[in-house]
N, C-alpha and C positions, 0 to 999 in steps of 0.2 A: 246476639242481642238479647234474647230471652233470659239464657242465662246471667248476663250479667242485672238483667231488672229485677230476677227472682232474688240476687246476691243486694242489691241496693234496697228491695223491699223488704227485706230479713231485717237489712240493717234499719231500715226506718222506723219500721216498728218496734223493732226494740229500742230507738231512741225515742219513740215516742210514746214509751208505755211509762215511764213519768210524769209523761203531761199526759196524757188522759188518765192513767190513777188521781192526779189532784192537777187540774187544772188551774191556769193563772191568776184567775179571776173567781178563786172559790172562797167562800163566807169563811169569819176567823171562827176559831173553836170557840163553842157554847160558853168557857168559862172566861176566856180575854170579852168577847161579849158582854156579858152580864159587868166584869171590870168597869168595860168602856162606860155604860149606861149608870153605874154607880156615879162617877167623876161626872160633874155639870161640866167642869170644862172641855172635857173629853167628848162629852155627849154632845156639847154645843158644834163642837169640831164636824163632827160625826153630819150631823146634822146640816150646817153649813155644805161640807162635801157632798152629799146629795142632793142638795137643791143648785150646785153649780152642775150635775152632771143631768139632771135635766134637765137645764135652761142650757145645756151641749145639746143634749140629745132633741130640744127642741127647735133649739139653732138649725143643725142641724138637718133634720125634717122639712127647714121652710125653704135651705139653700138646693136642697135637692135638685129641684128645677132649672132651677141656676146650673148648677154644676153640670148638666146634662148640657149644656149649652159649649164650653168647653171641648177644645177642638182635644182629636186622640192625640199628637205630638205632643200635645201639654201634660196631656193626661200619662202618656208613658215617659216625660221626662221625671215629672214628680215622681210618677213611680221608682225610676230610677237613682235618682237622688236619696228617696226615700230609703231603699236598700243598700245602696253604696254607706248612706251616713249608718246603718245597722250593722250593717258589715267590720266598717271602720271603728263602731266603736266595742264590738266584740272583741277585734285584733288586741284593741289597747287595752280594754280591759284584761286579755288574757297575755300582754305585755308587762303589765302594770303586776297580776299576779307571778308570775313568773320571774320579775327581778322582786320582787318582798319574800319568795323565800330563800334569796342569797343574802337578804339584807341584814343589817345588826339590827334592825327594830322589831324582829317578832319574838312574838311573846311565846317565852320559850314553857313560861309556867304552866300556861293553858295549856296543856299536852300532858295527860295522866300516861303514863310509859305503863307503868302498871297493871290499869285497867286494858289497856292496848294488845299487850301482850298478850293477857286471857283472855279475850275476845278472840284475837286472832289465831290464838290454839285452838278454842271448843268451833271455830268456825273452820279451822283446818281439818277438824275432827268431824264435821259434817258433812264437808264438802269428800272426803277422800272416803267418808261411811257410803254415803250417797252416789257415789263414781261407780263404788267396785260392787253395790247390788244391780247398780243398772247394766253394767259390764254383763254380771253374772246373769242377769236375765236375758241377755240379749245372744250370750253364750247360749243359753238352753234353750231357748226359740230359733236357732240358728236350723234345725234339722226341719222343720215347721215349714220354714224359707226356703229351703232346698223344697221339699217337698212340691211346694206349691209354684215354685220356679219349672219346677219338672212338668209340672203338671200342664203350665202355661203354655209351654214349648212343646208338648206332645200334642197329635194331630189327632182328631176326632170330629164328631158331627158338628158341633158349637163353636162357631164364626169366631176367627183367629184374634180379632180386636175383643170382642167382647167376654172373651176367654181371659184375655189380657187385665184388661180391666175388672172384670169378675176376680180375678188374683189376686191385683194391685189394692184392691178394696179391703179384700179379707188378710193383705198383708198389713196397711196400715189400720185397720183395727187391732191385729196381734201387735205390731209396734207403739199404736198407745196404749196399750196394756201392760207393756214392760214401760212406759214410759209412766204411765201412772201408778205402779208399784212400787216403782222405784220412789218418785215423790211421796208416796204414802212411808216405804219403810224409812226416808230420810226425815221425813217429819215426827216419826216412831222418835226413832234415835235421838232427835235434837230435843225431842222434851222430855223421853225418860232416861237415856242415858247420858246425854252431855251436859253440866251446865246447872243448874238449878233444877230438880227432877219436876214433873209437872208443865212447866213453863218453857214455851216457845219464844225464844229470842228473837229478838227484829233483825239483829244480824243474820240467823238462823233463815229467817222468812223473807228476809230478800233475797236470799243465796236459792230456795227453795222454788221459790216464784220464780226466784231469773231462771232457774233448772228448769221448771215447767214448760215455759212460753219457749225458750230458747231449743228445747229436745223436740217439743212438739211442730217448732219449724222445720229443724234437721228430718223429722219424720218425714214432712212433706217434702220435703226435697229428695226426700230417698226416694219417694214414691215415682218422681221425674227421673233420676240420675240413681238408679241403684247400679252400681258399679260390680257389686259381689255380684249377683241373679239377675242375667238377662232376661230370665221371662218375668221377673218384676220392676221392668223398666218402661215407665210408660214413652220417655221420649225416642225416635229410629234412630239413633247416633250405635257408635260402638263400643265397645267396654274401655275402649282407652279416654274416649271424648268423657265418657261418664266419670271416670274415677277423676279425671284432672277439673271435673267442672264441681262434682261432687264435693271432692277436696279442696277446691278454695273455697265455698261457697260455705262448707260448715268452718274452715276456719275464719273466716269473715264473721258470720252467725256471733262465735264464741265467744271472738276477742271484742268485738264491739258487745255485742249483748252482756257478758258479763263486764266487758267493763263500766258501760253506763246504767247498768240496773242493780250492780255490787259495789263495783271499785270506789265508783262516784258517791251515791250514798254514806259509803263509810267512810270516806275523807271530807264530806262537807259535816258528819256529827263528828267525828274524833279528831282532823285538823282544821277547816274552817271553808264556812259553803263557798268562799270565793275560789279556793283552792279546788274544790267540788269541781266548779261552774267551769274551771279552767281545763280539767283535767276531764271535762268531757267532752269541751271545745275541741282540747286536743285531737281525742280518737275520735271526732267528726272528722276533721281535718286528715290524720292518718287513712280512715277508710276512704275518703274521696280520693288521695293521691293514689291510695293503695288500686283502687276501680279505674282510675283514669291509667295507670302502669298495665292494667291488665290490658283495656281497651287497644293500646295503641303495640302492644306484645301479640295479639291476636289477631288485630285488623285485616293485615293480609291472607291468614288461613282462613276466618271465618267467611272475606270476601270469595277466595276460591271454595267452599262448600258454599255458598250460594249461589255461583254462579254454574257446578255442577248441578245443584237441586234445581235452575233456572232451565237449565238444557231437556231436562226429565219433565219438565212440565208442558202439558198437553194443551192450557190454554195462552194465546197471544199474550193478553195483558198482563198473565201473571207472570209469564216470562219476560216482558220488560220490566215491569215493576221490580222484580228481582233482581234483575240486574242491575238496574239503578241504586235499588237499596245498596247492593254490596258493593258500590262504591262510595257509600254516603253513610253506612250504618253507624262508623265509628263517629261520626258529628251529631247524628243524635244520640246515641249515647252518652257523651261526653257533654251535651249540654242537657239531658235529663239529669246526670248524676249532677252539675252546676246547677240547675235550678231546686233538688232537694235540699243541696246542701244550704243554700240560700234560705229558702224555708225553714230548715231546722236550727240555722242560729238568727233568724229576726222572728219568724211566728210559729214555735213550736207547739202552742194549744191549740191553735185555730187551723192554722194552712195544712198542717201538719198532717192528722188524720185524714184530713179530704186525697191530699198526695196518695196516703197509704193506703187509703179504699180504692185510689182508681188504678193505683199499678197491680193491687191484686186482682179486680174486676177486668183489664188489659190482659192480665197471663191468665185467667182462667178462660177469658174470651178466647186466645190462640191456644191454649192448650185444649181446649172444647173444639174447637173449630179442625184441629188439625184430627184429634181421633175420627172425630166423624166423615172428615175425606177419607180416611184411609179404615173407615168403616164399607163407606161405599163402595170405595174401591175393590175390596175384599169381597162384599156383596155381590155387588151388578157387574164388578168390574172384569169379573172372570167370562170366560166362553161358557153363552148359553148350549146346554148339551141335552135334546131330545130325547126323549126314546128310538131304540128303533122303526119300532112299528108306526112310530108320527112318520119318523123321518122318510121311510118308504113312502108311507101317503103324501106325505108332505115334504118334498123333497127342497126344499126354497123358503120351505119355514124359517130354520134354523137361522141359515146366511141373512134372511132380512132381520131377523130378533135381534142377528149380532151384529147387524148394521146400524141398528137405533142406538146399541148399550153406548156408545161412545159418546155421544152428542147426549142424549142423557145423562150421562159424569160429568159433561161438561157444564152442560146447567147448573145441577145440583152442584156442583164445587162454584161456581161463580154466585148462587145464590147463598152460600155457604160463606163465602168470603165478602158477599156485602154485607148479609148480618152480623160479621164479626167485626167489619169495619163503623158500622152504627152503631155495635154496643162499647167498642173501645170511643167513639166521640163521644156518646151517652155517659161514659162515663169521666170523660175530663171537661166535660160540660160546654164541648160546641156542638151539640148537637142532643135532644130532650127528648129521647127515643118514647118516653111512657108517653110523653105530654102529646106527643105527633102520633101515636098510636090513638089517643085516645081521643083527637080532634074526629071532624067530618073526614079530610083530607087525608090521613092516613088511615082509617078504615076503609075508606074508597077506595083508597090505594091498593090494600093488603088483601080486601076483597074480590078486589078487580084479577089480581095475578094469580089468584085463588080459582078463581073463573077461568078464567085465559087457560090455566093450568087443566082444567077439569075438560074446557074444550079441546083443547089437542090432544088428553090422553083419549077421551072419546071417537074424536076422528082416526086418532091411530089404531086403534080397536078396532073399528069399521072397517079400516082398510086390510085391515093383516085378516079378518075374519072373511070378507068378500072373495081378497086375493086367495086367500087359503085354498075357499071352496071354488073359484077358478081354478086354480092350480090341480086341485082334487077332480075335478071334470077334467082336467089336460091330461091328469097322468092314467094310462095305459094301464097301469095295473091295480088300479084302484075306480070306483065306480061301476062303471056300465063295460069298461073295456075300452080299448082303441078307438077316441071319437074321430068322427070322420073330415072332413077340410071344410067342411059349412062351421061343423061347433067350434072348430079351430080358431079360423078367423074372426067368427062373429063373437066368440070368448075375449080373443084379443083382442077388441075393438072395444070391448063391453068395458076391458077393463081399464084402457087407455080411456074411453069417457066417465068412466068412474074417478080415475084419479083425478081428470080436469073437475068434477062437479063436486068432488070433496074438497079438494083446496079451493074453488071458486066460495061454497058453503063454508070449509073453515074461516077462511079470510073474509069475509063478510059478519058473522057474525062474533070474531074477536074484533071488528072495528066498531061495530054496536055496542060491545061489551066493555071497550074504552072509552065508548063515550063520543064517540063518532058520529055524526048522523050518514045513514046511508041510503036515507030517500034519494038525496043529490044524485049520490053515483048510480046508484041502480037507472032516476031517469037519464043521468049523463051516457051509461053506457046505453042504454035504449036508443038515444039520439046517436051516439056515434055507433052503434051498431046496423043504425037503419043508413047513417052516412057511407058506411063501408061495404051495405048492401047495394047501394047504388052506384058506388066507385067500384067495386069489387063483384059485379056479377058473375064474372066467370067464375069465380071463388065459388061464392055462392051456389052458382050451379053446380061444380064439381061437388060439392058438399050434398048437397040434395041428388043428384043423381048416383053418386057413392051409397049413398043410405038406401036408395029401390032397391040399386044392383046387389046390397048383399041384403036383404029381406027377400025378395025374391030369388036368393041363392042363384044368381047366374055365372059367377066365378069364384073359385077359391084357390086358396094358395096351392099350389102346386098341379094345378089345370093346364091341358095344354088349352089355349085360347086364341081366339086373332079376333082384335081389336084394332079399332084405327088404322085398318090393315098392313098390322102388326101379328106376325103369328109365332108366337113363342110358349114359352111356358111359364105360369105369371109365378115370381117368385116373392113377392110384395106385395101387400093388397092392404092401404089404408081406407082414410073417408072419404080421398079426393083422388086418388090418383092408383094405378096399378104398375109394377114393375115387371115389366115382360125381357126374357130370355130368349131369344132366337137360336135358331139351328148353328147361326156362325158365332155364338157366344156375346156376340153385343147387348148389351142392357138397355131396356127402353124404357122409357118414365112417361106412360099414357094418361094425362089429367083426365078425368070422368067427361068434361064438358064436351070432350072431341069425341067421345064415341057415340055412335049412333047403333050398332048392331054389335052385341058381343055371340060371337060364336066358339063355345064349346067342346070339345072333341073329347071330353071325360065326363060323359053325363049315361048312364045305366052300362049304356052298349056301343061299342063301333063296328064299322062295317069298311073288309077290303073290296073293293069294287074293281075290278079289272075285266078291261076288254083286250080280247086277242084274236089278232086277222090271222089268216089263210091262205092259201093262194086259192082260184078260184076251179082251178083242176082238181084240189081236195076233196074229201066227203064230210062232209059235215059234221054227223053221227058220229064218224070217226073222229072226228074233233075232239066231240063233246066226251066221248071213252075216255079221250085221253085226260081230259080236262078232270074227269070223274077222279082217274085212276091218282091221279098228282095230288086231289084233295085229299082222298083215303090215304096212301102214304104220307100227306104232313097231317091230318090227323092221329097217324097213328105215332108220331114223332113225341119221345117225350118233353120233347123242349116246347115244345107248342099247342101240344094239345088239351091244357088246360087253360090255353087264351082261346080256343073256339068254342061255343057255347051253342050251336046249331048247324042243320045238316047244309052243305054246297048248296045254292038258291044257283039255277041255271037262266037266265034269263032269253036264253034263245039269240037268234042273229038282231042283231041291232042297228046294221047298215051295210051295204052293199058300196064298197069303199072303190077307189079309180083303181085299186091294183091288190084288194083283201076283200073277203069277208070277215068283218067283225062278229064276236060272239062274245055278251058278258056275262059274267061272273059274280056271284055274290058271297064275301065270309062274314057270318056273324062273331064276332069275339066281342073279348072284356075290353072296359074300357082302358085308351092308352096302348091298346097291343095291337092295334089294326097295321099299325105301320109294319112290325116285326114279321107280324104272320103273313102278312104281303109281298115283300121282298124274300121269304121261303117259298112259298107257291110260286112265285114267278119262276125261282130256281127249278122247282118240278115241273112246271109246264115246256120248258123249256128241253128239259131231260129227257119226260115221257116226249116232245112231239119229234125230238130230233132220234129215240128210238123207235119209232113209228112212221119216219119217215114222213112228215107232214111239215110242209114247207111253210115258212112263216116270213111271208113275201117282204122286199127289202125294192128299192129304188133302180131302176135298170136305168140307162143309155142308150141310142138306137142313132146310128149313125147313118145317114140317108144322102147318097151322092147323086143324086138328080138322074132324069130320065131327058133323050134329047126328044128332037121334034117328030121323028121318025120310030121313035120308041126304043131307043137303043140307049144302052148304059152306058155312060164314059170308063174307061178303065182308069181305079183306083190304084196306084201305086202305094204303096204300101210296104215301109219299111221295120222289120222286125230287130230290136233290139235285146239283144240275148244275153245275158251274163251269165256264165259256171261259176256254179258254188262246189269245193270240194266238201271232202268227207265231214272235215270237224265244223261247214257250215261258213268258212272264209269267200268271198271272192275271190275267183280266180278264170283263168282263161282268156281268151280274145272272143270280143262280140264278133258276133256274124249276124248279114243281111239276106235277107230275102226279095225276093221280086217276085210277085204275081198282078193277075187280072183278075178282076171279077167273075170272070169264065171259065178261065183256066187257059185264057189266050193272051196276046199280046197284039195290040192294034197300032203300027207305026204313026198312025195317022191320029191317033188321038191327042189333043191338048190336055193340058194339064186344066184342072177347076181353079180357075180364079178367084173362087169363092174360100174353097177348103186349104188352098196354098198346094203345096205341089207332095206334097206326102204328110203323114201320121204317123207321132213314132208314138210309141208301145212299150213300157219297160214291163217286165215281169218282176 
């Protein structure tokens, strides 16, 4: 679509550099003047015609009002009408020319053949002088172009766009340079060596001027679409899209531009202006079919490269809009190049140039708008890369820096694309970008976003500098060293209500800065804050009790703790609640409200505490050796003797138990390791008392078969159940029984206990 507006704006202007050289409506020459003012009749005429074109133009002025009254259907049928009967009578007229030069009526005398001839030889002689120096200059700036092609596409410190464009700049100043030599040596030639010496012909300086205006457009088009030198090509297509858009686009230029700033000229003086008027009609008409053939030959491929460049696009909107476009571009096209054309045969002086200002104003909007995306891109759009030595300190810098860049591009190309969408209205006049800038309403505006803009990169500053220096306190090899589970947590908390109070503060004062009043919300949240105090106590409280417990440091992450008589190891610890880990791996989610006593088991020091009975035949002393003995040996254990931190605390006997003496124990260790170093000592208490022979009394049974009246024992029967085990430990053999007495006698006369049942059996 670009391309072809750059191809229809080429050509407009070169149709419209007749009518803005001499305008419709411009004063006759000084000497038909003076003529007219001599003649009374003439002068009365003269005079008459301006005093009817102000009682128009006063007419007019009073119907204004009027007219405004006038619904728009009316309004755009007259228009319509207006331009169909413009239209219609251009046709006819260039109908009407068109069969008079078959006809027998032209006047064949008016036609100097003569003078025609040598006109159109000293101008064949200019024009083919003037070709082969600009050739020739363009031949010898040709190495200049390489040069600076090279130079565009070699890698270096200075940013890949601006490199670019730095090129393109210094390429189109050396291309009008050959473009203005060349003008200067054809202007040489046509006054001193062609023709009359001295004197510049008008056929000459039409030919000269169309050379001018028409090279100096091809310039700029090179500047987009240079086909030879990719690195002096500002638009991202490929060398093939460039030469094919390049090459129609200067022969479009050529054939319209010379034909309506030469061809026409010299057929309205040497055959007749209507002939002129027709045969420029004409190649209006040829370049619109010629643009609407192009349009509808391209429509498909240019739809699929937009609908690939829609896929590559990182923001929503632009990505539908492009894709809509590319089904739809070829209907605006096709009715831009119908309503110039429209333009340029009913009001070529007037409508004309406005067209021409705003399709240029349009491509320079999108050719501006497009470098500078892929300015940024190239800029911010790359991976921010630290130093080392941050990244050590700062090891989380980086990955946030290059979390912003995205969302960042994204702004900036969405603000990038609404400016370009206000200057392209701006300039076809629905939309008065100076006049709106320059109201209250659009400083307000422009100021505001300016602010807004100013407040978030602020807060973002804040945050990455805060975070930073948390981050800088977290990491272990940077600051003070390895901080301990209080800085841990209370860091992490610090910064989780830093974020809440910076976006609370951000958002607060960009709705001030909009224009918001936020007395309201502040007392609204006040009110509902105290509503949610009251419905939400327990909140409330977990909130407030979360805040003692970590100011007064009573848990930190990675504590063993028991809470809510919960005993685990808290592996979460926010403002309201703590996540404890138990022995059997379950998770527990403790809100602050429910605790009432938090106990600790990782605060300076812990302690094993073990009590161990006796039998009560033992010696005591000799207990306590052995007790001695079992500490020194896991003392001297490398596994464990850097968790004890002080000598065996003996505590002495502690109770006189139904079937022990107890004796406890005291180990001081680090914290967390009391468990470890507990269940070792027990193993050596265990070791030394059973090499020592010191019994560590266990649960008996005592089976008591009653006494009679006469003091005599019933005899217990008592039957023994045996099983052999062989060698490799199988069962094996036949049980065998026993019988005895309590004596070692047998009493025929005794009963059996009717209590105990009539035997006990016994397995081994």
């Amino acid at each position: 679509m670009l391309y072809l507006l750059l191809g229809w704006l080429a050509l407009s202007l070169l149709a419209a550099a007749p009518a803005l050289a001499q305008p419709a409506d411009a004063p006759p020459a000084p000497a038909a003047l003076a003529d007219m003012l001599e003649n009374d009749e003439a002068r009365q005429q003269l005079i008459d015609h301006l005093r009817r074109q102000a009682a128009e133009e006063q007419a007019l002025g009073q119907a204004e009002p009027t007219a405004l009254t006038i619904s728009f259907p009316r309004q755009l049928a007259e228009l319509t009408s207006r331009v169909a009967s413009d239209i219609g009578g251009e046709v006819r007229n260039l109908g009407g020319i068109l069969s008079s030069l078959f006809s027998a009526g032209t006047d064949a005398t008016a036609f100097d053949m003569a003078a025609f001839t040598t006109a159109a030889i000293n101008l064949g002689l200019v024009i083919i002088a003037t070709f082969v120096l600009f050739m020739l200059f363009r031949h010898l700036s040709r190495p200049l172009f390489g040069r600076l092609s090279l130079w565009s596409r070699k890698d270096s410190e200075l940013n890949p766009t601006l490199r670019l464009v730095l090129c393109v700049a210094l390429a189109a100043v050396v291309d009008l340079l050959v473009v203005a030599l060349a003008y200067v040596a054809g202007n040489l030639i046509a006054t001193f060596a062609i023709g009359e010496t001295g004197e510049l012909s008008t056929r000459a300086s039409l030919f000269l001027n169309a050379f001018l205006i028409i090279e100096l457009i091809k310039a700029a088009l090179r500047m987009l679409f240079s086909s030879r030198y990719e690195g002096l090509r500002l638009l991202p297509i490929s060398a093939g899209e460039a030469s094919y858009w390049n090459r129609w686009l200067a022969r479009l230029v050529g054939l319209v531009g010379y034909g309506l700033m030469v061809v026409v000229p010299l057929t309205s003086v040497y055959l007749a202006p209507s002939l002129g008027q027709g045969v420029g009609a004409l190649i209006m008409f040829g370049a619109f079919l010629y643009a609407v053939t192009v349009v509808l030959k391209n429509r498909k491929r240019i739809r699929v490269e937009l609908d690939l460049l829609a896929t590559r696009s990182d923001l929503t909107a632009t990505r539908v809009s492009l894709h809509l476009f590319a089904r739809t571009w070829h209907l605006f096209a096709l009715a831009y190049f119908l309503m110039v054309l429209i333009v340029m045969l009913t009001r070529p002086a007037d409508a004309l140039p406005y067209v021409l200002v705003a399709t240029l104003q349009t491509i320079a909007a999108v050719v501006v708008g497009m470098l500078l995306s892929s300015l940024l891109s190239q800029t911010i759009g790359r991976r921010i890369r630290l130093s080392d030595d941050l990244r050590r300190k700062l090891p989380l810098l980086e990955p946030r820096l290059n979390s912003y860049v995205p969302n960042a591009l994204r702004v900036l190309r969405t603000l990038i694309l609404i400016t370009v969408v206000l200057v392209v209205l701006d300039a076809w006049g629905a939309f008065d970008l100076t006049a709106w800038y320059a109201s209250d309403a659009g400083r307000g505006l422009v100021g505001m976003l300016v602010s807004v803009a100013m407040i978030l990169l602020l807060a973002i500053g804040v945050w990455l500098g805060l975070a930073s220096l948390i981050e800088h306190k977290l990491n272990p090899e940077t600051g003070t060293g390895e901080p301990d589970a209080r800085a841990k947590t209370l860091l992490s908390l610090f910064r989780n209500a830093l974020a809440i109070a910076l976006v609370t503060m951000t958002g607060m004062i960009i709705l001030s800065e909009i224009g918001i009043n936020i007395g309201p919300l502040i007392a609204g949240a006040g009110v509902l804050g105290l509503a949610i105090g009251f419905g939400a106590q327990k909140l409330v409280q977990d909130i407030i009790t979360g805040i003692f417990i970590q100011v007064e440091n009573a848990m930190n992450t990675g504590d063993v703790v028991s809470v809510g008589g919960i005993t685990g190891t808290a592996e979460r610890l926010s403002i309201r609640s703590v996540g404890i880990r138990d022995l059997f791996g379950t998770y527990h989610i403790v809100p602050f409200s429910s605790v009432d006593t938090v106990s600790n088991f990782m605060r300076e020091f812990g302690y094993h505490v073990g009590e161990y009975g006796i039998a009560y035949r033992e010696s005591i002393d000799e207990a306590i050796i052995a007790l001695r003995e079992a500490f020194d040996e896991l003392a001297a254990d490398e596994t464990h003797k850097m968790s004890i931190v002080a000598p065996l605390e003996v505590a002495g006997v502690t109770g006189l138990g139904d079937s022990s003496v107890n004796i406890r124990v005291r180990i001081k260790t680090t914290p967390g390791t009391q468990w470890g170093v507990g269940r070792a000592y027990n193993r050596l208490v265990k070791l030394h008392f059973d090499a020592k022979g010191i019994e560590i009394p266990f649960p008996h049974t005592t089976l008591y078969f009653g006494v009679g009246k006469e003091g005599e024992a019933p005899p217990a029967n008592v039957r023994l159940m045996q099983q052999n085990f062989d060698i490799d430990g199988r069962p094996g053999g036949q049980p065998r029984s026993a019988q005895s007495s309590r004596e070692g006698e047998h009493d025929p006369r005794a009963k059996p206990n009717p209590t105990l049942g009539e035997d006990y059996e016994e397995k081994d």
